[in-house]
N, C-alpha and C positions, 0 to 999 in steps of 0.2 A: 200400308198406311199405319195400322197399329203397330208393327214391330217399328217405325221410323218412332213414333210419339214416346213408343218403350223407351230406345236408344234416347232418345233427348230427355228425357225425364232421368234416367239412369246418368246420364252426363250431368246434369244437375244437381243429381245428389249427391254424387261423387265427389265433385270440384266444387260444387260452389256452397255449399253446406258448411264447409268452415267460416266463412264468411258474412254465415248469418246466426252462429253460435251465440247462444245469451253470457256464455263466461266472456265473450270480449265485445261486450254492448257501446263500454267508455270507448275505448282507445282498441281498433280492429288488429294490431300487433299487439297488444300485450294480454296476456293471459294470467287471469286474478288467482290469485293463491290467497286460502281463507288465513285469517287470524288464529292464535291459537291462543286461547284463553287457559291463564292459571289462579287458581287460587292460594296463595297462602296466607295464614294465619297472621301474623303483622302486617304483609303489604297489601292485605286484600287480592282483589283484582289484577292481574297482571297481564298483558298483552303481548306476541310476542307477532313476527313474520320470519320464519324462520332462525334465525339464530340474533336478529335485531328483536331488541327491548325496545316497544311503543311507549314512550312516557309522556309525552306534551300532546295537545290539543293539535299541535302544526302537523305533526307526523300522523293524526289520523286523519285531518280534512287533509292529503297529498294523498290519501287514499282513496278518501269517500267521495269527494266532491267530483273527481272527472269519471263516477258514474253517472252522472247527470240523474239521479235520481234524489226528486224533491223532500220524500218522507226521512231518507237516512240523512240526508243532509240538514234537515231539520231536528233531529232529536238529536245529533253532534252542535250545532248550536246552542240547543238547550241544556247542553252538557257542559257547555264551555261560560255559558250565564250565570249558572247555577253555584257553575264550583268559582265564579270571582265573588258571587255575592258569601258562599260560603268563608271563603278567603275575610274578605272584609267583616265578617260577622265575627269568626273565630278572633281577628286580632284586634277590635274593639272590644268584646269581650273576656280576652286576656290583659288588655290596658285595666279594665274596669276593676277586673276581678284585682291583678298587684296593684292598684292603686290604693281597694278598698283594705287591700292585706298589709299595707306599708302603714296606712293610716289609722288602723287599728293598732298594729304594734309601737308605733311610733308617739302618739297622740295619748293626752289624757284620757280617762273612762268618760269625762262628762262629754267631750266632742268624739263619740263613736257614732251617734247617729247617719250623718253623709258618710261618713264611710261602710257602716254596714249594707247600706243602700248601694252602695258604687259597688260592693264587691260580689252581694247576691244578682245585682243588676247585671253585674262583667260575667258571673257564673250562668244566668239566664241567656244571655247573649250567645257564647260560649257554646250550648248545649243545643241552643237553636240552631248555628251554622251545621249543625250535624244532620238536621233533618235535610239544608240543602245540597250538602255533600253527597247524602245519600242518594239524592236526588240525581246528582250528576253522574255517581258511577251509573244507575241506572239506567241513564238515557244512553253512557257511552256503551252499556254495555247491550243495548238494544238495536243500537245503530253498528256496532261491532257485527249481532247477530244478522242483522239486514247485509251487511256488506258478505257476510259468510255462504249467505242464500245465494245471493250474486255469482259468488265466486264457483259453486257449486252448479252455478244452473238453474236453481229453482226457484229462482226469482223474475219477475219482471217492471220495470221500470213504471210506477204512478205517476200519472200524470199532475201537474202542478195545480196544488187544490185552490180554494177562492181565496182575495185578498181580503176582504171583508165580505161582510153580510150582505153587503151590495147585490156582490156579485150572483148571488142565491138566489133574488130575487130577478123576477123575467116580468118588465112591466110592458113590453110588445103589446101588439093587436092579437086577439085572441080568434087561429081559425077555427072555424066549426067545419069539422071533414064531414057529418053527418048532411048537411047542407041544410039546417032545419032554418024555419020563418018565424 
């Protein structure tokens, strides 16, 4: 009886062990290969999967999202928020800043006022989108590193956390297992 439970246990792990591999959680045929991250000095951050350059948001959610995993796919969101508000911040703040700089050169000394205002304003603007840009490589390159755990193995899939506050709360009937009076 035990050499039989041997033999089925041994056939188990033999054949069906691939088929419960955490590298292919998404998709049971296909087999994750991690990202490889580069830094340089002008382009920052760079991403690559073999010899394809990851540059758009598109080409990382076709990676991330059919792992069905909640947290990566959230901080890739946050990355893709992030960097359009940055987008909109940097080019109101470049309108502001040539507006204020046109207006200065252009205008007498006595009407400098709105214009210094328009161009420190465009310059503030401008240096704030920075903080949320920064904010975006961050998230994509955190969501990069989650996708890389995956790909390796040493990850496994969290479950989809509350929608609200709501959900936190538990206003049920309250059992008492002690069975007190």
């Amino acid at each position: 009886m035990l050499r039989i439970h041997l033999a089925c246990s041994l056939f188990l792990v033999i054949f069906c062990a691939p088929f419960f591999s955490k590298a292919s959680e998404g998709d049971p045929g296909k087999v994750l290969r991690p990202l490889e991250i580069h830094y340089s000095t002008l382009g920052g951050l760079q991403y690559s999967l073999g010899d394809e350059l990851l540059t758009d948001h598109r080409q990382f959610r076709e990676l991330i999202d059919p792992l069905g995993d909640f947290e990566a796919s959230r901080m890739l969101r946050r990355s893709e928020s992030s960097d359009v508000i940055a987008r909109i911040l940097s080019t109101v703040g470049l309108l502001g800043l040539a507006t204020g700089a046109a207006g200065l050169l252009l205008t007498p000394s006595e009407e400098h006022g709105g214009f210094w205002i328009a161009a420190v304003g465009g310059s503030l603007t401008f240096n704030i989108s920075g903080f949320f840009r920064t904010e975006a490589q961050t998230a994509k390159f955190n969501s990069v590193q989650r996708y890389n755990r995956f790909a390796r193995g040493e990850e496994q899939r969290l479950p989809r956390g509350p929608a609200d506050e709501k959900d936190l709360l538990d206003f049920g009937p309250v059992s008492d297992p002690a069975g007190s009076k």
